[in-house]
Structure formats: structure tokens, C-alpha cells
MARTINU-82805 format. One record per residue: residue in three letters; y, z, x of N, C-alpha, C, CB in turn. Coordinates in steps of 0.001 Angstrom, whole numbers, plus 500000, padded with zeros to 6 digits. Glycine has a CB too. Example, Ala and Ser with C-alpha at 12.3 -4.5 7.8 and 13.67 -1.06 7.14 Angstrom:
ALA494310507800513190495500507800512300496700507800513200495527509046511308;SER497750507080512850498940507140513670500030507870512900499402505725514084;
***
This chain:
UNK491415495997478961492185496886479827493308497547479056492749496121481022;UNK493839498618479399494746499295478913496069499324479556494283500380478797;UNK496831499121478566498380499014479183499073500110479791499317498662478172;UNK499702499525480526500157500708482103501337501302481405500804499791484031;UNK502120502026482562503054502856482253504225501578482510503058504369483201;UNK505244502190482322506267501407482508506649500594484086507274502301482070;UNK507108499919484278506929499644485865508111499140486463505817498605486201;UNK508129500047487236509524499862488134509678498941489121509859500977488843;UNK510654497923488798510656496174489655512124496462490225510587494293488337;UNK512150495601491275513602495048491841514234494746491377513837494297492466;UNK515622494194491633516520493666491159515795491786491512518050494368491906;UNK515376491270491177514768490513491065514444489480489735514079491091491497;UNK513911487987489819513192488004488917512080488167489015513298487300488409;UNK510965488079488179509782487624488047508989487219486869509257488334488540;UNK508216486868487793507312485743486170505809486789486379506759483008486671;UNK505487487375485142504481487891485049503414487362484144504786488942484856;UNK502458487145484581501169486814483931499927487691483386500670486090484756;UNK499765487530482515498616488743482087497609487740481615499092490040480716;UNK496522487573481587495338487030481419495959485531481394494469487610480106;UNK496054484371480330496345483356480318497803483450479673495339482630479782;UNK498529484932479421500090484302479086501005484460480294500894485135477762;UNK501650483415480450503072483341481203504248483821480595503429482019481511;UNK504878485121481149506357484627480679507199485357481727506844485086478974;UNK508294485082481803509412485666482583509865486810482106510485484863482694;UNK510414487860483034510908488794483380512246489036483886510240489069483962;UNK513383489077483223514333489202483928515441490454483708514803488018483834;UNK515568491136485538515754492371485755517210492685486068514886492754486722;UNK517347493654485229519228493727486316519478495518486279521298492601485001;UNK518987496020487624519335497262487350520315497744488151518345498026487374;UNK521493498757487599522450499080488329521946499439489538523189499958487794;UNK523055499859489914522953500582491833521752500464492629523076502351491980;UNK521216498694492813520243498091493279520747498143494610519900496829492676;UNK519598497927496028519833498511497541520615497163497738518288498909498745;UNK521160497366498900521980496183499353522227496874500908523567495814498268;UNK522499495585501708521758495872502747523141496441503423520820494598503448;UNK523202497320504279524050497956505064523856498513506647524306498886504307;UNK522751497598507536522273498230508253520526498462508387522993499156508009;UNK520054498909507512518712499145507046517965497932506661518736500033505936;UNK517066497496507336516279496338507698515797495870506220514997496714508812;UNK516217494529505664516020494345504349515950495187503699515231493807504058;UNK516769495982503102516891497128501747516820496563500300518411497925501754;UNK517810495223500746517885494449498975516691493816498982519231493121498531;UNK516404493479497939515067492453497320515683491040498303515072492090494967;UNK514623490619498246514429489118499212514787488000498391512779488761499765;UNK515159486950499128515351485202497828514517484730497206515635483764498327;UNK513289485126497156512046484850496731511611485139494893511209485761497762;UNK511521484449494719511258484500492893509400484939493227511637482263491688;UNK509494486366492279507875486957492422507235486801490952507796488817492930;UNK505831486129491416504823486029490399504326487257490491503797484960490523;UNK503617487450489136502479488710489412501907488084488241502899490632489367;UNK500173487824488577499039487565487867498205489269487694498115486267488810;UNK498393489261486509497784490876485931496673491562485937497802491048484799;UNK495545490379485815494062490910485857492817489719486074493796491698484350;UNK493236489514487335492137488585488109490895489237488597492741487952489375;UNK490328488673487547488627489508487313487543488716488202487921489380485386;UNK486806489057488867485827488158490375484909489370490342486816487818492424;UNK483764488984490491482470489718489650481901489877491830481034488126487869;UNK481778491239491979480841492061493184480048492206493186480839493006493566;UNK478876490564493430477442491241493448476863492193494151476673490530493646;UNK477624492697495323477242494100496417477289495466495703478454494288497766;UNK478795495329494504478386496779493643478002496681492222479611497801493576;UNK478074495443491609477607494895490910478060495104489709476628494981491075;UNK479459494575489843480546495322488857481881494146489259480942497404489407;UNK482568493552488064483715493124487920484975494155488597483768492882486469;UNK485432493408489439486621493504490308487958493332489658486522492525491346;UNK488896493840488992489927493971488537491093494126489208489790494672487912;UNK492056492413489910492668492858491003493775492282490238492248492445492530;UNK495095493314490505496415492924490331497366491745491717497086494503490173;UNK497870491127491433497957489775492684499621489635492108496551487842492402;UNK500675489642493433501985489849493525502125488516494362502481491318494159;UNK502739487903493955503042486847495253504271486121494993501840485664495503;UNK505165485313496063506355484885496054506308483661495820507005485141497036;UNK507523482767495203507472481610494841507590480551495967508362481516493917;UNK507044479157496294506844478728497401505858478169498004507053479351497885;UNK505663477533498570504628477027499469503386477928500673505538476178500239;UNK504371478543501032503835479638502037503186479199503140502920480533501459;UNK502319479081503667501606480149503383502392481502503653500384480043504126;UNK501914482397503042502592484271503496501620485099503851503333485284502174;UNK502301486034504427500959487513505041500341487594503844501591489467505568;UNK499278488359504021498678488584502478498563490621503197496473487255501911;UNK498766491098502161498485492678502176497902493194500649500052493550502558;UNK496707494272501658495759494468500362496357495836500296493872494328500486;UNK496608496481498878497077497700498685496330498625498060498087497638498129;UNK495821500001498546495098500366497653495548502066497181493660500087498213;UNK495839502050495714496332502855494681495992504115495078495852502540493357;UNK496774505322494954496717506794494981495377506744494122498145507708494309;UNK494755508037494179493620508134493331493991508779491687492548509111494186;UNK493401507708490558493840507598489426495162507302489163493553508501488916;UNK495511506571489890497292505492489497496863504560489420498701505206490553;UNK497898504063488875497925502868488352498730501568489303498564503151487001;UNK498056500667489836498825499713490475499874499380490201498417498838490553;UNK500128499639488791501588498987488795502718499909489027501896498312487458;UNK501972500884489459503105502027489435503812501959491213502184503897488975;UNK502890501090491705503464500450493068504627499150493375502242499969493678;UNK504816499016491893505903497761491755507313497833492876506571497832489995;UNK507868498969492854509062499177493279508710498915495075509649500774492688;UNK507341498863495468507195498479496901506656497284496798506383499367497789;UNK505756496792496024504979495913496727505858493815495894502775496565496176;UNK506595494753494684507376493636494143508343493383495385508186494007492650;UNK508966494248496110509912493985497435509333492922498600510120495498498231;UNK508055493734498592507500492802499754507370491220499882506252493175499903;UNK506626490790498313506664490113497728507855488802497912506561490847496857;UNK509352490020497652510286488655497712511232488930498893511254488340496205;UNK509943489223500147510664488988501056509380488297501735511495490194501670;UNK508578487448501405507606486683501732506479486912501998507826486188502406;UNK505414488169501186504346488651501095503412488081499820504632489978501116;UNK502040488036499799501486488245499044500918489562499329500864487311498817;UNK500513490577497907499644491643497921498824491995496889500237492587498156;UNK497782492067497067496614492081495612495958493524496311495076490278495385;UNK496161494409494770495866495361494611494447495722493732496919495726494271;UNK493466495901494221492218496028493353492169497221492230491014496246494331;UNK492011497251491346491702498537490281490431498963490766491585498160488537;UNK490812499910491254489304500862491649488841501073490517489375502390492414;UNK487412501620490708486749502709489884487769503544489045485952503691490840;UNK488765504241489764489526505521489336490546504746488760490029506666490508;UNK491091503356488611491928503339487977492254503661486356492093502484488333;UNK493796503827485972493686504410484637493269502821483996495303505316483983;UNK493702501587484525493552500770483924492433500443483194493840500155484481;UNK491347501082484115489332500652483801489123501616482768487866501062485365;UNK490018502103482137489295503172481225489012504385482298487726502521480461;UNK488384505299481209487649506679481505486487506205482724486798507399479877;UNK486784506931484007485572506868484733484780507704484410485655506944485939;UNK483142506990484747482184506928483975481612508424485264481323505107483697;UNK480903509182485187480435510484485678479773510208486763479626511266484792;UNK478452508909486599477980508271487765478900508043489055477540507052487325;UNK480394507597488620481058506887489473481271507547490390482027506377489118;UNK481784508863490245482295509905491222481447509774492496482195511429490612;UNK480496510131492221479862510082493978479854508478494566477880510712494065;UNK480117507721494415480538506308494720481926506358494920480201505281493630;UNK482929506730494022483875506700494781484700506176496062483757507309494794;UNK484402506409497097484836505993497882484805504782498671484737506626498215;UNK482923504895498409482512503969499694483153502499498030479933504156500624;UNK482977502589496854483257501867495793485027501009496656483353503155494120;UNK485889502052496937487116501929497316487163501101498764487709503332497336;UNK485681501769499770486354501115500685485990499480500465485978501735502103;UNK484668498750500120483913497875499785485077497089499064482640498348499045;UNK486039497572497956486786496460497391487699496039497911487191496582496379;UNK488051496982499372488990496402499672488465495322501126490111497544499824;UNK487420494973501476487034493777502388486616492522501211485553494263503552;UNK485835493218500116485772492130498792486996491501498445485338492809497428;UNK487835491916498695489417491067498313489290489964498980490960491768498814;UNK489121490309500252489369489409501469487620488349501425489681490706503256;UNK486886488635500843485715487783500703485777486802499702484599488517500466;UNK486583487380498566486908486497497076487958485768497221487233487330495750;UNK488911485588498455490410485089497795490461484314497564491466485043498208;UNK489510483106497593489051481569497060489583482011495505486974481039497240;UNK488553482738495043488406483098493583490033483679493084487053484416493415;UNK490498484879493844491587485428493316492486484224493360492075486695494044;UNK492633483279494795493600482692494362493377481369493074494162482292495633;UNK492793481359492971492622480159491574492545480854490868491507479108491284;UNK492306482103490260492349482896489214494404483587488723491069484213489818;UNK494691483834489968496342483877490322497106482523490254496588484409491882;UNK496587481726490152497524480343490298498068479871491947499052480666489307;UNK497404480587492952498321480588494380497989479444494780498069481697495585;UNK497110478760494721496687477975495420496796477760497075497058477193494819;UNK496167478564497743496606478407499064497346479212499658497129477466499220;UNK498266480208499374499269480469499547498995481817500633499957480550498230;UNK498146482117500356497728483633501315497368483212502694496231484587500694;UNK497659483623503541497096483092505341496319484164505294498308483040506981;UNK495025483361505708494000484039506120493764484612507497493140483348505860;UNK494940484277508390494855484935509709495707486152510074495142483979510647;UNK496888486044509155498135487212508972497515487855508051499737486793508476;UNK496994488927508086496659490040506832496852491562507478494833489865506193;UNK497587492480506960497460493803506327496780494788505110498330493861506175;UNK496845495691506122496221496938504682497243497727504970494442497973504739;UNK497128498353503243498425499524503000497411500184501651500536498669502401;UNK497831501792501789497722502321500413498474504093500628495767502254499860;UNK498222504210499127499136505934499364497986506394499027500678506643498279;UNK498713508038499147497134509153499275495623508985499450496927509830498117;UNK494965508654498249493571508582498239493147507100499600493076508234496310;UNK494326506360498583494472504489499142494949505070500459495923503070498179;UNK495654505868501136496028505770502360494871506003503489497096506659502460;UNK493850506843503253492782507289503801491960506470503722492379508296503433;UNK491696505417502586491224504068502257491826502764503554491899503766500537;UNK493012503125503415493666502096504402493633502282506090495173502074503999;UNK492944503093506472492942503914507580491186503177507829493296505912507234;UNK490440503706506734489075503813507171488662502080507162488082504923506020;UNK489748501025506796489178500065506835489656499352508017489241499502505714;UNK490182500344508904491192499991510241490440501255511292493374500311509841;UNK489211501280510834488970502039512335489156503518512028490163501550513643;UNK489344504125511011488738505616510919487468506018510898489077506185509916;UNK487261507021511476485648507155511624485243507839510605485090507854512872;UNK483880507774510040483800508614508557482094509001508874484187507393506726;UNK482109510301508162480381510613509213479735509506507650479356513359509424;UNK477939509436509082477473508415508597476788508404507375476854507978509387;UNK476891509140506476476550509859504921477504509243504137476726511620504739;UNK478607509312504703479721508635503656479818507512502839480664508386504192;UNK479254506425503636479281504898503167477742504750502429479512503679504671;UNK477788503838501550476537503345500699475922502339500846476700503197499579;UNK476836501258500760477014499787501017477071499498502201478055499221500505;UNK476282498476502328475640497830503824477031496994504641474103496396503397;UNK476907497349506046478149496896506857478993498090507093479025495765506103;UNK479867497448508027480391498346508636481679498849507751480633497857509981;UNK482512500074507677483658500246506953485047499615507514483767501644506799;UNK485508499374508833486248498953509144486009497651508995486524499396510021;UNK487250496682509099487425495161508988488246494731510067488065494692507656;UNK487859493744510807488894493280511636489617492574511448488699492935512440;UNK489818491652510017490699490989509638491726491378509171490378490389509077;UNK492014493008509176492938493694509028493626493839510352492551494777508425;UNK494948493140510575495632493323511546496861494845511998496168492089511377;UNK497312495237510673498359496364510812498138497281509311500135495611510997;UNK498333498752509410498461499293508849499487500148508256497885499429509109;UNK499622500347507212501016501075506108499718502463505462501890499378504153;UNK500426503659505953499668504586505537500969505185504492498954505566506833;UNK501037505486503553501257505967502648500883507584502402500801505138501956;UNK501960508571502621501384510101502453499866510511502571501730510559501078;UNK499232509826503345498207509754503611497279511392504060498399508703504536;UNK495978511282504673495389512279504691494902512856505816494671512153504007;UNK495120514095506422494578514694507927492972514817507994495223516357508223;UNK492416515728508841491176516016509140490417516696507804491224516911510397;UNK489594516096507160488650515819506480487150516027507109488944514609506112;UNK486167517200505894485184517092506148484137515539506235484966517977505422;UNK484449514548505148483873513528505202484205512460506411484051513110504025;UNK484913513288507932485489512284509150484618512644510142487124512470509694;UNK484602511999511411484184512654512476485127513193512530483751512137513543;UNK484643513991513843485886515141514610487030513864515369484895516524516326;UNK486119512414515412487164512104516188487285511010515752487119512200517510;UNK487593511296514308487706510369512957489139509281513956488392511624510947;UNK490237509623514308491244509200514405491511508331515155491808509855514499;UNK490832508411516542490603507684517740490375506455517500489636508126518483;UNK489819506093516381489741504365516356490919503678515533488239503808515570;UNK491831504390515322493079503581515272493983503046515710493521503755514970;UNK493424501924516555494208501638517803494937500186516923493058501328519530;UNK494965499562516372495933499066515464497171498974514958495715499203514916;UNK498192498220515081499878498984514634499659499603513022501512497441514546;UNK500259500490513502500380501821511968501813502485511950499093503498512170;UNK501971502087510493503244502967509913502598504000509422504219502325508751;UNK502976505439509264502846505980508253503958506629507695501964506634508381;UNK503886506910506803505340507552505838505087509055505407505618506598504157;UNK506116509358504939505431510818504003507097511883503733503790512088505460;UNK507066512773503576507735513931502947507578515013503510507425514165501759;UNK509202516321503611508650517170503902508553518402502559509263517435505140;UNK508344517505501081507787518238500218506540518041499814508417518265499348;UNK505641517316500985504233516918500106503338517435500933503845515276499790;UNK502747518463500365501626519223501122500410518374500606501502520987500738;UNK499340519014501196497985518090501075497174519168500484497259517392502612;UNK496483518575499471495532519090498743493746518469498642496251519017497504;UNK492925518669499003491830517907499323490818518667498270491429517923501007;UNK491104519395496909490515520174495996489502521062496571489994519400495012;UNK489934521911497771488870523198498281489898524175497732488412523436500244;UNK491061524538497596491587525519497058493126525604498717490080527022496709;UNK492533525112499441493142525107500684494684524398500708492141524379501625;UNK495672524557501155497096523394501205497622523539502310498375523557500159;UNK497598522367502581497971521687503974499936521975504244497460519608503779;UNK499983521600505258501458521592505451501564520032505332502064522316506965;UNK502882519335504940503210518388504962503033517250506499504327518761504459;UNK502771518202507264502410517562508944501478516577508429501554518751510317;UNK500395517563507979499008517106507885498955515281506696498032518791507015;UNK500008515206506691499315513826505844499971513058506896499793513355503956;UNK500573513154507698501562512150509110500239511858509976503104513325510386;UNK499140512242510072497951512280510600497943511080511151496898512571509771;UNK497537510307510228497674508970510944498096508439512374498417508437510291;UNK499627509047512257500855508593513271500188509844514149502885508680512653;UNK500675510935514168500137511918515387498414511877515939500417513550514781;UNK497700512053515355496361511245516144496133510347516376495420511196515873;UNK496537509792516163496024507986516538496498507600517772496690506697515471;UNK495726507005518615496569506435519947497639506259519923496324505364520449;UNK498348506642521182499768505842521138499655503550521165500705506646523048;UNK500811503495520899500693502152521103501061501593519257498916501774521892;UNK502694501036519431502782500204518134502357501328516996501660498744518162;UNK502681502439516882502826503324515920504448503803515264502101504422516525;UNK504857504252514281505598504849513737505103505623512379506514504027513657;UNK506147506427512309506252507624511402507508507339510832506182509087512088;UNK507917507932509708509051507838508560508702509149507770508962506321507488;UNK509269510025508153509197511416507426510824511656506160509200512819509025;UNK510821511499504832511974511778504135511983513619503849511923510753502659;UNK513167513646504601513430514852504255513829515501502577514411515009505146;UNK513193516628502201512812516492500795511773515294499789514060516434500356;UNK511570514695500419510854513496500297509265514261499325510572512694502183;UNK508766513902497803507741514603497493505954513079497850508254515288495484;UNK505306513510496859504211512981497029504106511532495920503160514183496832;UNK505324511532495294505413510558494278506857510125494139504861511086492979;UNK507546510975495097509223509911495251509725510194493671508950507563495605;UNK509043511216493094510012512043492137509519511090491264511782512260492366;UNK508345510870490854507578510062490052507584508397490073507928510496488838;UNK508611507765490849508868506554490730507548505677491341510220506341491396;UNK506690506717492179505111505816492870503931506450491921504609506309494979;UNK503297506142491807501409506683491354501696506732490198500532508311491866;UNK502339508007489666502535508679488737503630509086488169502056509369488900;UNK504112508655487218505372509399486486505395510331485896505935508893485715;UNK506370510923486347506737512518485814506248513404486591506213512959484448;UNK505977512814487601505279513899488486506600514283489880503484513060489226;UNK506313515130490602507001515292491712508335515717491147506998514064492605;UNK509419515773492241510862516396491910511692514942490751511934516721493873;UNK512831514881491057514268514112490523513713513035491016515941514498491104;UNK513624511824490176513453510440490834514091509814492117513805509620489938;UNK513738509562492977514033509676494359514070508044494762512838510663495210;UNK514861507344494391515166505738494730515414505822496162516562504987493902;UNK516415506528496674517035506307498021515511506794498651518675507341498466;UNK514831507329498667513102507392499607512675506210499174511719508737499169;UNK512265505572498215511991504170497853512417503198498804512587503837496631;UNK513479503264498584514667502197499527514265502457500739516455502511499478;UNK514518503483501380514114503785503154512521503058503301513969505962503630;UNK511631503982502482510022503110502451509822501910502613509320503108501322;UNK510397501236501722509932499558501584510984499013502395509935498764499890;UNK512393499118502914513014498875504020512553498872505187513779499459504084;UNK511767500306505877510870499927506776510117499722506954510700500125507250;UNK509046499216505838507657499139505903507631497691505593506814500131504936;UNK509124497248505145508736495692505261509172495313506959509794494599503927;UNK510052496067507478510211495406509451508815495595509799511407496566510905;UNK507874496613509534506937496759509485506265495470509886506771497299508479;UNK505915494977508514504792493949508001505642492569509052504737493676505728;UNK507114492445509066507641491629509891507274491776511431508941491734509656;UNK507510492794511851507079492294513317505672492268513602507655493154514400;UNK504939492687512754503165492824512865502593491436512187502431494390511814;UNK502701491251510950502245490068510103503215488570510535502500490570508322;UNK504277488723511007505311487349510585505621487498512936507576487981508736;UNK504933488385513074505930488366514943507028488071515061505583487387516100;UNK507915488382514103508946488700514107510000489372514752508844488903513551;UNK510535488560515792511236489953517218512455490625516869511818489224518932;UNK513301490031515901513728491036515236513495492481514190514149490476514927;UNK512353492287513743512088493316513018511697494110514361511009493099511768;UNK510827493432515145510034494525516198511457494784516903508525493807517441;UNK512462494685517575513486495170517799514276496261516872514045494200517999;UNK514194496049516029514455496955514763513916498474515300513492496333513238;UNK512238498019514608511626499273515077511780499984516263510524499135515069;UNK512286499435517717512274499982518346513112500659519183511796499615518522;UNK514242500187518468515374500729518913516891501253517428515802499379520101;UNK516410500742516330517287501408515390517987502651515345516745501475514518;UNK518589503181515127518849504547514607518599505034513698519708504847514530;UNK517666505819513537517279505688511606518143506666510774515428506245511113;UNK517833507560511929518340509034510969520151508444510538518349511076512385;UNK520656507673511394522016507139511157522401506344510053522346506444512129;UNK521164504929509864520959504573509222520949505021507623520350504316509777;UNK520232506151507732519978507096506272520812508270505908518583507762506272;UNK521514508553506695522362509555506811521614510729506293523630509284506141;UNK521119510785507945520033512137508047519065512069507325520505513456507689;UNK518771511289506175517551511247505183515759511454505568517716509802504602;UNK516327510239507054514681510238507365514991510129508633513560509024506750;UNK513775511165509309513573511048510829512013510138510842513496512855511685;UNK512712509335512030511760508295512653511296508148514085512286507157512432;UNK509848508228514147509343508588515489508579507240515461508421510127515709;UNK508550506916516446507793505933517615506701506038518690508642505587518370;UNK505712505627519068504648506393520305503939504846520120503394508292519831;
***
């Protein structure tokens, strides 16, 4: 595998593992969040492992599984949330969210797709697989975690009854379709159905509107609690030549049934938080304070959905956000 970009962690420690070496990590970056109001902003008490490349072989696509595995120090058991990567990012470029979650009592294992930069050059075959490749690894997580977790060191530690899905862009439409998006019946390859019911709540990430590869009434089966997030600098691009308005990736939140939904729109907010998610160097000025708002509410999120947590769900439902952020982000509810 090939070494990632640099990766942006909490104020935190952590112990990172890459194949069989252990060693510690220790972080101290100025003007780290601290909480003022805004539902866990600082990193959590939790000391975070991350095991680097827990390899578990898919006899369904018939191809080694390359999953990155974040988890907190402890007994646990904890929610477990599967995350799945913008298309061609790099998991670790999700550190600055999913290391948070982490040490506020999450596990989250992130699979290297097909498209990751990590797998090398994707291979030409792959492309038309693609997806259904994406949606398949992410119920394979949840079929292997015997394997991931003895391959991670967790022993146990993931609850198999508390689980979430989350991903951005490509991964957000990924995280949708394994929660009840409808996708016409050409799409999928692999035998079974695309949705999972062991997915309890969803984190959509700048996610994606009406798509030729959906039904018309792709949306309707998201009756599931769903965050979604997004920007009002990130238009949608689906490579027809066409660009969306920034509405169009909130999709999620505006079609989907009412019931246990929210939205988090950052004003100025781009498609990469000013490179600090997917991709670096991409998007506007590095954008921490959208970071901070994101994983602030997307962990009350995972709290009142994964942990029933009546404070977080009080949170959500009555906060002030825009107050909270000072005007930063408007937050809707349905």
C-alpha cells in the first residue's frame, strides 16, 4: 500500500498501528475546539487506536478488503460506524472526523474501496463495478468484524446491535443506498439486497440529489434518522457537464420522509472544508471552524441515535445553532 497524505488528528492522543508496528502518536495543536455550548466540540477522554490495514479476503468479489479501523481505548462495547470515503480519497483524510468520534466513544472502520488512492492505480475493469464494489464492502464490514476485530486488536469492542453508516460525496450516496435508497435494478451486481438493516442512522456527508442510476422515488425509502451536512459553496457535479446548485447535495434531508432528520448547511462551507476532508489542496482557505460544527453535530448525532442518549436528542431538537456558530451554520429539523 502506499502512504497517504498527511493526516489531520485531534488534539488527542493516539496509538497508531500499521501492519504489525505499534507506536504512539502524540498531538498538540494550537487553537484546538473547546466546548462553549456546541455539543462536544473538544476531542473526548478517550485515548484512540487506529489499526492501518486490516486485510479480510471477499469471497463475493473476490478480492482482499483493505479496511482502516479507529477505535477508543476501553472495554466498550461502542457504536461501531462504517465510513465510506469521497470517491478517490483517501480514508485518512477523514481523521479530523472520525478520530473525534472515536474519542468520544465510537468505533469506525473505513474500507479502501476500489477507488482508493491507497490500492494503487484502479485497474480499467474496475470502473463499471464501482459502485455496486462500494456498496457490497460496506455490509462485508459488518459480515467480517470477527476478522477485523482480531486483525485490529479490539477484541469485542464493536456492538453489534448499535451500528451506523456515514460517508461524503461518492461515500455519501453509498451511505444512503445502504439505508434504503432506491437504485434502478441494473445498478447492483452482487446478489442481495443493497440496503442493510443493521444500519440504524445515517451521516450523509455533501452528499448527492436525483441521479440517473435512482428510481424516481429513489428517496422515499429513507425513513431512518439522517443527518446530512453540506455547504453553500459546493455545487454538484455528476460528470454530464451539468452543475447542480448546492441544494441539490442536502437531498438526503429534503426528500426523505419527515421523521428524525436534520440538515447542517455551513455558510461558505466548500466540498472539502478547504481541503482539510478527501483531498488536500482542494476547495477554498482551510476551514477548521466547518470541521468543528460537522463532527460537533454529527457526533449528538450518533449520540442520540447509536448511544439513546436524551441529551444529545434534546440537543438536536431544540439548540440554537445558528447562535451557537455565530451565524456559521443554519440548522433544520423535519
Amino acid at each position: 500500500m502506499r502512504r497517504g497524505p498527511a493526516q489531520g488528528v485531534a488534539c488527542a492522543r493516539q496509538i497508531v498501528r500499521v501492519g504489525a508496528l505499534l507506536f504512539a502518536v502524540v498531538v498538540s495543536l494550537s487553537g484546538c475546539a473547546r466546548d462553549d455550548g456546541l455539543y462536544k466540540a473538544a476531542p473526548g477522554p478517550l485515548e484512540v487506536h487506529i489499526a492501518e490495514s486490516v486485510t479480510v479476503n471477499d469471497p463475493v468479489q473476490d478480492r482482499d478488503v483493505v479496511f482502516r479501523v479507529i477505535y477508543p481505548d476501553g472495554d466498550g462495547p461502542y457504536p461501531l460506524v462504517v465510513f465510506s470515503s469521497g470517491m478517490f480519497c483517501y480514508p485518512q483524510m477523514y481523521d479530523r472526523i472520525t478520530t473525534h468520534w472515536a474519542s468520544h466513544g465510537y468505533v469506525v472502520v473505513l474500507p479502501n474501496h476500489l477507488d482508493s488512492p491507497n490500492m494503487g492505480k484502479i485497474k480499467p475493469e474496475y470502473l463499471a463495478r464501482l459502485m455496486s464494489s462500494r456498496v457490497r464492502d460496506m455490509s462485508f464490514a459488518l459480515d467480517a468484524l470477527d476478522e477485523i476485530e482480531a486483525g485490529a486488536a479490539l477484541y469485542q469492542r464493536a456492538d453489534r446491535e448499535r451500528i451506523g453508516v456515514a460517508g461524503h460525496s461518492f461515500g455519501g450516496m453509498i451511505s444512503m443506498v445502504k439505508s434504503g435508497l432506491y437504485l434502478n435494478d441494473d445498478e447492483y451486481i452482487y446478489p442481495g439486497p443493497t440496503a442493510d438493516t443493521r444500519f440504524r442512522a445515517i451521516i450523509v456527508m455533501s452528499g448527492v440529489g436525483q441521479m440517473k442510476q435512482m428510481r424516481a422515488d429513489a428517496f422515499d425509502g429513507l425513513t431512518r434518522p439522517l443527518m446530512a451536512t453540506g455547504g453553500t459553496l459546493d455545487p454538484g457535479n455528476v460528470g454530464t457537464g451539468e452543475i447542480f446548485p448546492w441544494e441539490w447535495r442536502m437531498s438526503g434531508f429534503t426528500l426523505a420522509p419527515a421523521g428524525d432528520k436534520y440538515a447542517v448547511v455551513l455558510d461558505n462551507g466548500d466540498h472539502y472544508l478547504g481541503g482539510l476532508i478527501c483531498r488536500e489542496g482542494q476547495g477554498g482557505e482551510p476551514d477548521p471552524g466547518g470541521v468543528e460544527i460537522d463532527r460537533a453535530l454529527s457526533t449528538a448525532f450518533l449520540d442520540a441515535y447509536l448511544k439513546d442518549d436524551a441529551r444529545a436528542k434534546s440537543f438536536l431538537q431544540t439548540a440554537d445553532i445558528a447562535a451557537l456558530t455565530k451565524g456559521r451554520a443554519t440548522f433544520e429539523r423535519k
